[in-house]
N, C-alpha and C positions, 0 to 999 in steps of 0.2 A: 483921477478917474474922469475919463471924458461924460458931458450931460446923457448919451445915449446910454452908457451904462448903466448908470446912476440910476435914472430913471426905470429902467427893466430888472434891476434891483430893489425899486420901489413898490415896481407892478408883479414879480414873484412875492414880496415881502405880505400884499395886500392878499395874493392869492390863498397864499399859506394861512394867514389869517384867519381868511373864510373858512376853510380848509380845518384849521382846528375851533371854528365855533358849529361846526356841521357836528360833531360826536354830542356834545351840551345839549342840541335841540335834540339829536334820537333818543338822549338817555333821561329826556325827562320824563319824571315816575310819578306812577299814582297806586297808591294803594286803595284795594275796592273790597270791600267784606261784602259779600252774598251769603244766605242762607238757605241749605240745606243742601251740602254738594253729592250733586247727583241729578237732580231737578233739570229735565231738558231749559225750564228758562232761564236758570239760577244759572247755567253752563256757558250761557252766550259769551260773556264775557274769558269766561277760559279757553272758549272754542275759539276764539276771535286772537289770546295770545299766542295760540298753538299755532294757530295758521298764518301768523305773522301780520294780522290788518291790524294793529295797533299801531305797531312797528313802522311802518308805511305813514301814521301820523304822527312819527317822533314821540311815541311813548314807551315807555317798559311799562306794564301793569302787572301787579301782585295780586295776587286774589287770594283775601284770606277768607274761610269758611267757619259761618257760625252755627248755630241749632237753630235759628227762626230769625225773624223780625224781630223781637225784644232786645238779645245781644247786638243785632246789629242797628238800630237804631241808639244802642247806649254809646257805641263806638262812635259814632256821628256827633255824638251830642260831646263828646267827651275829644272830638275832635284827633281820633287817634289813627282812623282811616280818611282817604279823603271823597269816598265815594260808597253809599253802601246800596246792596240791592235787595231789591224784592223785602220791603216798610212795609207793612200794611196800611192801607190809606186812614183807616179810623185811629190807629194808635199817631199816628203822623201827626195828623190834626190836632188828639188832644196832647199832645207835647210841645207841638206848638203854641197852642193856648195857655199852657202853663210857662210860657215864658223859655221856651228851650230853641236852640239858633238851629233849626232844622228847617230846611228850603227841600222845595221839591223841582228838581231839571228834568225828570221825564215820567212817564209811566211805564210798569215793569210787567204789569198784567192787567188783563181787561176780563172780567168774567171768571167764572168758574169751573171751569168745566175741565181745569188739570189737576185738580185735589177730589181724592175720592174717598169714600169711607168703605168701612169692610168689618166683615166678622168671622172666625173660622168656620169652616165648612159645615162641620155638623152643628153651630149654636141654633138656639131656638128662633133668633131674632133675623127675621125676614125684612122687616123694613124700622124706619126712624120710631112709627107709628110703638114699637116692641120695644121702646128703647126707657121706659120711665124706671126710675128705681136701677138704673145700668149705670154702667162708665162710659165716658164717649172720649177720646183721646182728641188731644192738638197743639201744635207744636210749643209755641213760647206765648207770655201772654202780649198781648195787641198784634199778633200777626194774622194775616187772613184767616188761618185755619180758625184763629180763638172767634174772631167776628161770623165766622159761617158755624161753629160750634153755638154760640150762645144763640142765634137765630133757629138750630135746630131745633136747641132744649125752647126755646120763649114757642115756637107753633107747632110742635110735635113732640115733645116728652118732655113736659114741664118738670117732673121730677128727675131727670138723668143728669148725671153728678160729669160736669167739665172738668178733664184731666188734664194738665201739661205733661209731655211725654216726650218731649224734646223731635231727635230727626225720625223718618220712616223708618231706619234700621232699627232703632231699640225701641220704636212702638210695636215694630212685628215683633221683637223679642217679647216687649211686656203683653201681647193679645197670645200668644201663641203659646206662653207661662201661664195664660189664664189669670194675671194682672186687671189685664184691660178689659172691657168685652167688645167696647168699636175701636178699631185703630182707624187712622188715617193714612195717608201715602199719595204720591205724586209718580205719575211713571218717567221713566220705565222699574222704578221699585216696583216692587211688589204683585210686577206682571208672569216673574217665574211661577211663583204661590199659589197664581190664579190659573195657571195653564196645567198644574200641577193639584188643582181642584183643593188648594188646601185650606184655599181663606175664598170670600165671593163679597162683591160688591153690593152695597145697601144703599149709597146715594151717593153723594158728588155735589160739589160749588155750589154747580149751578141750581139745585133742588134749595135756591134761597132766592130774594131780590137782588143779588149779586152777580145773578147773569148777563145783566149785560152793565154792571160797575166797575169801572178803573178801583179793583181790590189789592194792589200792591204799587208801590211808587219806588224809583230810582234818589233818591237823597241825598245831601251833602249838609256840612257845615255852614254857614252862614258867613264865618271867614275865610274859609275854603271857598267860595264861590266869589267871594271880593279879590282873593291873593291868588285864585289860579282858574279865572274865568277861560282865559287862550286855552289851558290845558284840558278845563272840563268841553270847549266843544270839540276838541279836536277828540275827545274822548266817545263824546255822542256820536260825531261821524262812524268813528271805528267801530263802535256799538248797532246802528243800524247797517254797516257793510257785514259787521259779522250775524246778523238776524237773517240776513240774506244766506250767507254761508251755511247755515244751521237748516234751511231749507234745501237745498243744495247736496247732493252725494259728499262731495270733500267734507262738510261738516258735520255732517251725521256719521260720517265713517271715523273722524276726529275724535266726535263726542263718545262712541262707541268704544274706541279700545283707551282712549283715558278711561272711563268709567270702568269698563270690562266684562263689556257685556256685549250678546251676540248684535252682528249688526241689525238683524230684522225686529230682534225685540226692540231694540232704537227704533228705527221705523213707525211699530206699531204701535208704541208710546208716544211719539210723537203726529204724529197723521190721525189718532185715533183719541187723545187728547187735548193737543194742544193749536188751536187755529191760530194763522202767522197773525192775522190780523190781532188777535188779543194780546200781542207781545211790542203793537205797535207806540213806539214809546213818545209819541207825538200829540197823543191825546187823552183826555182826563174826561170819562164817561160816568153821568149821574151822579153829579159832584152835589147839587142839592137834597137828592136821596140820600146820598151819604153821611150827609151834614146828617138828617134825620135820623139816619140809625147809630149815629155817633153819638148826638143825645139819648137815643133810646136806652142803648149798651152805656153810658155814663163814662162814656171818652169824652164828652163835651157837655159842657154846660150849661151853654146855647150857640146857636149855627154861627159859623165863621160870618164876620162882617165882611164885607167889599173891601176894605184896603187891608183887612186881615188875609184875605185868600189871595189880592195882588202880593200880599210881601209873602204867601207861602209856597203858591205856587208859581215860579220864574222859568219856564221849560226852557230849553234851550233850542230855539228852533233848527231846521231843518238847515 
């Protein structure tokens, strides 16, 4: 074999190479538990597989769905997804204070103003104010829902009994059985019921000091973030191209016939709950207020120290 050959049997040999380590980089996977599928924020991440911008980062992502923040941060801790979303920031912290490998890489929501509360139409109960001696619903325990419930009951109906009731579907079940008397929900749930006059809304997030606090965090394992750092930013990337998308016609028309619901009711669960800016996963708002109603609510037992919050919070920047 003359050297010219040789050599362009060397440079095909190289090429092909490349050529089969190109599939290994598309098909590296990350499993991600979110809680409560249906949640226009909890969606980013499915909306972002469906539209392929993961894909474009050499990922495959799984998205497995839990009932709240509790399941999904025990998945994290137990190290059996490698990404969970939408922790509530107070249960984060005190898990982490107790010793559990949970890191935070972004924020998942900023404020309250996508969770709302509700009672059927004809109940007596007008506002929180009506609510002592009641049942107040939310999701799992340490998830946003539980931290803006028990702030309802501690400044507005000291006596109203905190129910865990899992996702908004089988809290409308249990309020509309006459179980519950407040349910909870995130739209676009629970926006048919309300158009259809059959349940009305009594307050929301933000009707707490939670309006303008980083209330849910994106998470990982603590070994997960040592063994697959490349994968978790290529994952962030994909994460803020698909927030983008989710604002955008193609994602909402996405998130709509996954879900299966009309496009406008998308729409107006979105534009009318959820601001982009509170989904922006870049930054961590009221992080010392937090601390303090983490103590208050007995997630922490005192405020995170300074190299406690550098080792908890590690965002993954921009």
């Amino acid at each position: 074999m003359s050297n010219s050959i040789r050599l362009g049997a060397i440079a095909a040999a190289i090429v092909l190479a490349s050529g089969a380590l190109m599939p290994a980089f598309a098909q590296d996977k990350l499993k991600v538990a979110a809680g409560q599928r249906g949640n226009f924020d909890t969606a980013i991440t499915e909306v972002g597989q469906r539209l392929g911008i993961f894909k474009k980062h050499g990922l495959e992502v799984e998205v497995l769905w839990t009932q709240g923040s509790g399941e999904t941060q025990q998945a994290i801790i137990s190290n059996s997804v490698d990404v969970g979303i939408s922790v509530g920031t107070l249960a984060a912290m005190g898990a982490f204070a107790k010793g559990a490998p949970v890191r935070v890489i972004g924020s998942e929501m900023t404020g309250g103003a996508d969770i709302y509360w509700y009672v059927k139409s004809d109940s007596p109960i007008k506002s929180l104010k009506d609510a002592d001696g009641k049942t107040i619903a939310f999701s799992t325990v340490g998830a946003s829902t539980h931290s803006v419930v028990l702030q309802f009951i501690r400044d507005q109906a000291p006596k109203a009994k905190a129910v865990a009731t899992g996702s908004p579907p089988s809290t409308l079940t249990q309020v509309m059985s006459g179980q519950i008397d407040i349910g909870w929900a995130a739209p676009p749930i629970g926006l048919e019921q309300i158009e259809k006059n059959e349940i009305r809304m009594i307050a929301s997030g933000n009707d707490t000091t939670f309006k303008t606090q980083t209330v849910r965090l994106i998470v990982v394992n603590a070994a997960t973030l040592a063994a697959k750092k490349p994968q978790l930013e290529r994952y962030m990337k994909g994460y803020r191209e698909a927030i983008e998308a989710m604002w955008a016609e193609e994602g909402l028309k996405s998130f709509a016939e996954w879900l299966g619901v009309p496009l406008e009711r998308a729409r107006r669960g979105r534009d009318g709950f959820f601001p982009k800016e509170g989904v922006n996963p870049d930054r961590i708002n009221g992080l010392e207020e937090l601390m303090k109603e983490a103590v208050t609510g007995k997630f922490l037992t005192a405020p995170l120290t300074k190299a406690q919050q550098d080792e908890l919070f590690q965002l993954i920047p921009r």
